[in-house]
C-alpha positions in Angstrom: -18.1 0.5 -0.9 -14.9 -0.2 -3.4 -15.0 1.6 -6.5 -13.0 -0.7 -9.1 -11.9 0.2 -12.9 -11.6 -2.4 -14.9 -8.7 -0.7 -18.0 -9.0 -3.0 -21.2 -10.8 -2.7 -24.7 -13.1 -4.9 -23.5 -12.0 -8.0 -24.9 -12.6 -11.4 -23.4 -9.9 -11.0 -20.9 -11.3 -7.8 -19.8 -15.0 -9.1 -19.4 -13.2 -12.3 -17.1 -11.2 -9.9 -15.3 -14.3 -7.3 -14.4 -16.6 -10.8 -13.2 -13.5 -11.8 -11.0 -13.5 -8.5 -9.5 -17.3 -9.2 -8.7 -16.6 -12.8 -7.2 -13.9 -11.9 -5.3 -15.6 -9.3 -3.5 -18.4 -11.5 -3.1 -16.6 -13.8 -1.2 -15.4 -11.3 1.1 -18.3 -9.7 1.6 -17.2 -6.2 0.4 -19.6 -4.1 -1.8 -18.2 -2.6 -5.1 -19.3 -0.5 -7.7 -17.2 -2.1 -10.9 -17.1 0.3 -14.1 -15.1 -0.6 -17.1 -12.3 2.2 -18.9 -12.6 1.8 -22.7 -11.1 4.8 -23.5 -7.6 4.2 -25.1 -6.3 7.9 -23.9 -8.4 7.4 -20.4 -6.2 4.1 -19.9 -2.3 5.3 -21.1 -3.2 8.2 -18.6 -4.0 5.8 -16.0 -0.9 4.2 -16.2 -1.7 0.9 -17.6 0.8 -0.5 -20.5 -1.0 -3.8 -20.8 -4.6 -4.7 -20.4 -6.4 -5.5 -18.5 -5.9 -3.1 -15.9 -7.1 -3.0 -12.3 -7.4 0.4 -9.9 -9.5 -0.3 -6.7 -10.3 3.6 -4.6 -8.0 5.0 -7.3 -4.7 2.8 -6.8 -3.4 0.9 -9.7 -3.0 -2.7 -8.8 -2.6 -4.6 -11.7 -2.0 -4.3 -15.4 -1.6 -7.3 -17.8 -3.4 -10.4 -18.1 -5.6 -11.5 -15.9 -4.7 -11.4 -12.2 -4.0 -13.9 -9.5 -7.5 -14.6 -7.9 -5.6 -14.9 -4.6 -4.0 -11.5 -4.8 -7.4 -10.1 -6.5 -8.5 -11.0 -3.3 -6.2 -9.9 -1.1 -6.3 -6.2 -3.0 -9.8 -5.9 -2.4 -9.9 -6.2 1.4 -6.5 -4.1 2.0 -7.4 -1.1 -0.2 
C-alpha cells in the first residue's frame, strides 16, 4: 500500500487533486491510503510553495495546480 499526502487548504483544487490520486491508483490496481495536510506550517515544512501538493511514500512529487493525470499515474506505480 502507497501512502499519499495530499498539501493544500482544501480548496476545490485540493479535493480534485486528492480523488485523482484515488482514480489513478485505481486504474493501476495499486492500494493507497490518501490523507489530506491542512496545516499551513505542516505544508511550508514539507516543501510545497504552491498548492496543491503531492508526496507519495514520503517523496514530494508535485506542487501547484493540479497534476498531469498521465504523470499522476506514472508516480504512483514507480514510487
Amino acid at each position: 500500500m502507497k501512502n499519499v499526502i495530499v498539501y493544500g487548504p482544501g480548496c476545490k483544487r485540493c479535493e480534485t487533486t486528492a480523488a485523482m490520486v484515488e482514480e489513478g491508483a485505481k486504474k493501476l490496481g495499486i492500494e493507497v491510503n490518501v490523507t489530506k495536510e491542512i496545516d499551513y506550517a505542516r505544508i511550508a515544512m514539507a516543501g510545497v510553495v504552491s498548492t496543491p501538493g503531492i508526496a507519495i511514500d514520503g517523496k514530494l512529487v508535485h506542487a501547484g495546480g493540479l497534476p498531469d493525470p498521465a504523470k499522476l499515474e506514472r508516480w504512483l506505480a514507480e514510487s
